[in-house]
TIFIZA-692099 format. One record per residue (C-alpha): residue in one letter; x, y, z. Coordinates in pm, 1 decimal. Example, Ala and Ser with C-alpha at 12.3 -4.5 7.8 and 13.67 -1.06 7.14 Angstrom:
// TIFIZA-692099
(r A (1230.0 -450.0 780.0)),
(r S (1367.0 -106.0 714.0)),
***
This chain:
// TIFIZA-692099
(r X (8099.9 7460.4 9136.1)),
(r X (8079.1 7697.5 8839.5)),
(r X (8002.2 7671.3 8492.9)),
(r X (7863.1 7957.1 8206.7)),
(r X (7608.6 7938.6 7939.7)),
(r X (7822.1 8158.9 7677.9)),
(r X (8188.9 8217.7 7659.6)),
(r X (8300.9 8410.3 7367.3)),
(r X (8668.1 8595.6 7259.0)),
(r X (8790.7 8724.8 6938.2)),
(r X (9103.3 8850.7 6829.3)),
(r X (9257.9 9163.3 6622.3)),
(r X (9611.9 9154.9 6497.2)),
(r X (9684.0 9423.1 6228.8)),
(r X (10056.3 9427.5 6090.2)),
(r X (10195.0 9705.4 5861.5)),
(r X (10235.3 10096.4 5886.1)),
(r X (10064.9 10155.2 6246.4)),
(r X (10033.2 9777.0 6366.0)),
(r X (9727.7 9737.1 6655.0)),
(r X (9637.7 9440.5 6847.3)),
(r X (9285.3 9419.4 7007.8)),
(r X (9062.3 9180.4 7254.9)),
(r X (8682.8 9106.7 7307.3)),
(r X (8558.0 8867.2 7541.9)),
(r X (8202.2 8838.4 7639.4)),
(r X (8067.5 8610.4 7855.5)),
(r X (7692.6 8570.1 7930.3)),
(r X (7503.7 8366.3 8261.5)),
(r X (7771.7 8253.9 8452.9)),
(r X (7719.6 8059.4 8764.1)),
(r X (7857.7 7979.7 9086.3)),
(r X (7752.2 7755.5 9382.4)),
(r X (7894.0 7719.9 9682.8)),
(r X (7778.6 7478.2 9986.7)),
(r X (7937.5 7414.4 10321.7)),
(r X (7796.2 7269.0 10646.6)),
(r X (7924.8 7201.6 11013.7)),
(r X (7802.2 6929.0 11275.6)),
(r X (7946.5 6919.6 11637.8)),
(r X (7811.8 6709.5 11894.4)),
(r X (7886.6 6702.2 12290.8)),
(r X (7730.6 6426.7 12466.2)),
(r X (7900.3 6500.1 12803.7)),
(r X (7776.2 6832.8 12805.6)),
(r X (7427.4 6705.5 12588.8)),
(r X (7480.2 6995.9 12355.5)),
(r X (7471.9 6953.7 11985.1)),
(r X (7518.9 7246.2 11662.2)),
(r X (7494.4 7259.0 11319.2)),
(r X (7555.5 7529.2 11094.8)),
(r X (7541.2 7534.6 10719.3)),
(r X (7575.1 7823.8 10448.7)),
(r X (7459.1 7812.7 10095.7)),
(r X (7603.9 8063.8 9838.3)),
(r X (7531.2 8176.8 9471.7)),
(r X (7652.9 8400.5 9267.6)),
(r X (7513.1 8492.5 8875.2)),
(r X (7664.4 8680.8 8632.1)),
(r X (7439.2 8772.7 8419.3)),
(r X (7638.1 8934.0 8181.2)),
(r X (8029.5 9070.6 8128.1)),
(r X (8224.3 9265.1 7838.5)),
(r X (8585.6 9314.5 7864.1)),
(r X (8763.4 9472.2 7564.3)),
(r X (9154.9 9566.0 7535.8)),
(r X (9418.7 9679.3 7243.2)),
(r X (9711.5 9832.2 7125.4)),
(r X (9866.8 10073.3 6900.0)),
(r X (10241.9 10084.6 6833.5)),
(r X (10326.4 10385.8 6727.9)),
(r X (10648.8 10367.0 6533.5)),
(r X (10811.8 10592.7 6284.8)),
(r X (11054.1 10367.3 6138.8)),
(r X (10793.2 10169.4 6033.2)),
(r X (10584.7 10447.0 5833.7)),
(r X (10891.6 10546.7 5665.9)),
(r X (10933.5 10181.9 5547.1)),
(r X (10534.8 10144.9 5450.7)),
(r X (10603.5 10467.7 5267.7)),
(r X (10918.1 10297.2 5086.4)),
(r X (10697.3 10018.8 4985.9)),
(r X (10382.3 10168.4 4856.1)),
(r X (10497.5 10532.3 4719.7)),
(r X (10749.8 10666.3 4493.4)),
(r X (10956.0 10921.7 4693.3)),
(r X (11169.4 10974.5 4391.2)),
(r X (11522.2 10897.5 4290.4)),
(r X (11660.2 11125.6 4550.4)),
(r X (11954.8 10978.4 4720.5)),
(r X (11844.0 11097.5 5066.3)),
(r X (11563.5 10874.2 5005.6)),
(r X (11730.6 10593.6 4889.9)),
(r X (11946.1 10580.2 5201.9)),
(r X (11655.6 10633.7 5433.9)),
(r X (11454.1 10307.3 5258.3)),
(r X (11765.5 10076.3 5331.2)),
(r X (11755.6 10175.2 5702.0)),
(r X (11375.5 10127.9 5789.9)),
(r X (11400.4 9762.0 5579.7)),
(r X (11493.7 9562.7 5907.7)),
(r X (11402.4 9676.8 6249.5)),
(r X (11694.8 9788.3 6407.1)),
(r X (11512.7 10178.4 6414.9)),
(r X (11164.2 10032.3 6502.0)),
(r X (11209.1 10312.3 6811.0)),
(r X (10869.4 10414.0 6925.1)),
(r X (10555.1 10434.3 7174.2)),
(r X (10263.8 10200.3 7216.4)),
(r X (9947.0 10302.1 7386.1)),
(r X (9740.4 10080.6 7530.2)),
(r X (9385.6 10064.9 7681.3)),
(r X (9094.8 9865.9 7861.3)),
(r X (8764.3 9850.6 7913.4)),
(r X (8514.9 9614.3 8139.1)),
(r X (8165.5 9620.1 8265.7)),
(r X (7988.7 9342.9 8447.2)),
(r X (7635.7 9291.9 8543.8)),
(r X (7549.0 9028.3 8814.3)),
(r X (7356.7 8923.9 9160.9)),
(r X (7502.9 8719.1 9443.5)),
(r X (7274.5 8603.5 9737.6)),
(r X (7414.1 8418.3 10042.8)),
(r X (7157.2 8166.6 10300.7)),
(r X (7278.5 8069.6 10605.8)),
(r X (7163.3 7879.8 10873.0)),
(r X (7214.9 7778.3 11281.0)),
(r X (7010.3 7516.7 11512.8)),
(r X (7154.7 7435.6 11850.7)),
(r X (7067.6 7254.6 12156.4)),
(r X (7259.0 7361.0 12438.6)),
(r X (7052.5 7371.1 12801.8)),
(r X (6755.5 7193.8 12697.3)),
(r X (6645.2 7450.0 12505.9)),
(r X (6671.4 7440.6 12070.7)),
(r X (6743.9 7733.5 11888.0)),
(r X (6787.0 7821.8 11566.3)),
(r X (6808.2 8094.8 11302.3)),
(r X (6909.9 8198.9 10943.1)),
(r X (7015.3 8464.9 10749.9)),
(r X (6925.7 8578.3 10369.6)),
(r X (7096.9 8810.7 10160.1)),
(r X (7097.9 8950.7 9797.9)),
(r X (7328.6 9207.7 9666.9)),
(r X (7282.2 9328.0 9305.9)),
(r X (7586.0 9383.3 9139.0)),
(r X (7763.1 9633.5 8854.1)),
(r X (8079.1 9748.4 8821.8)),
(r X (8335.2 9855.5 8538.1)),
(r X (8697.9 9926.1 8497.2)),
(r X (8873.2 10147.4 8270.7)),
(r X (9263.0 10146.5 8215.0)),
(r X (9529.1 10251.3 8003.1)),
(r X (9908.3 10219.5 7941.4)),
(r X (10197.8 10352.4 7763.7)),
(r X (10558.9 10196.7 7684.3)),
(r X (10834.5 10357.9 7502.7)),
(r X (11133.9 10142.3 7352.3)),
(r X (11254.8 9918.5 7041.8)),
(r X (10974.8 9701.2 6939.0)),
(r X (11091.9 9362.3 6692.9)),
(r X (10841.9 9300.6 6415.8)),
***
């Protein structure tokens, strides 16, 4: 069982000379139970054990963030086409019919990531048995504060539609 107090994501998508994609997600006070039990019984032998483990896990709170950058000089030519007099040059001319569609949209894009998380997970188990005559039984507690992060990157090279 699981559930989480506050799940939140938002998006970036920029389009035109250098077009970048980005990602937030946040998510605060997430939970997670977990219960399990076992029961065996031996009357021939008169022995008899049961075992159970109880498990949860907070999270009390995450940030993941990730985006892109395409990097692609057929594109800044055409931006340049679009928003800038480059003069009546023929050169010029030429070069703004060739960056209209994206058959040269050659280029890079660079990626990147980044994610921290803050949490606690504790664990109780338990064991009674009757074996002999004799009962015993015992248990086991544990907490383990936890924090961790991540940090990535990426590049790709190729043609890249619009």
């Amino acid at each position: 069982m699981s559930g989480n107090l506050l799940n939140w994501e938002n998006k970036l998508v920029g389009n035109g000379a250098i077009p970048a994609e980005g990602k937030v997600t946040v998510a605060a006070a997430t939970a997670e139970a977990k219960a399990a039990g076992e029961a065996t019984v031996n009357f021939a032998e008169g022995e008899a054990t049961l075992n159970g483990e109880l498990g949860l896990g907070v999270e009390v709170g995450s940030i993941a963030a990730d985006g892109s950058v395409k990097l692609i000089p057929a594109r800044w030519a055409d931006y340049l086409c679009d928003h800038t007099w480059l003069g009546g040059w023929e050169w010029s001319e030429q070069l703004c019919r060739y960056v209209e569609t994206n058959e040269y949209d050659y280029g890079l894009v660079l990626g990147g990531s980044v994610q921290g998380a803050v949490g606690v997970s504790g664990k109780v188990k338990g064991r009674a048995e009757y074996k002999d005559g004799v009962w015993r039984a015992g248990g086991k507690v544990g907490i383990v504060p936890l924090v961790g992060g991540s940090v990535g990157g990426s590049m790709e090279a190729g043609k890249f539609g619009r």
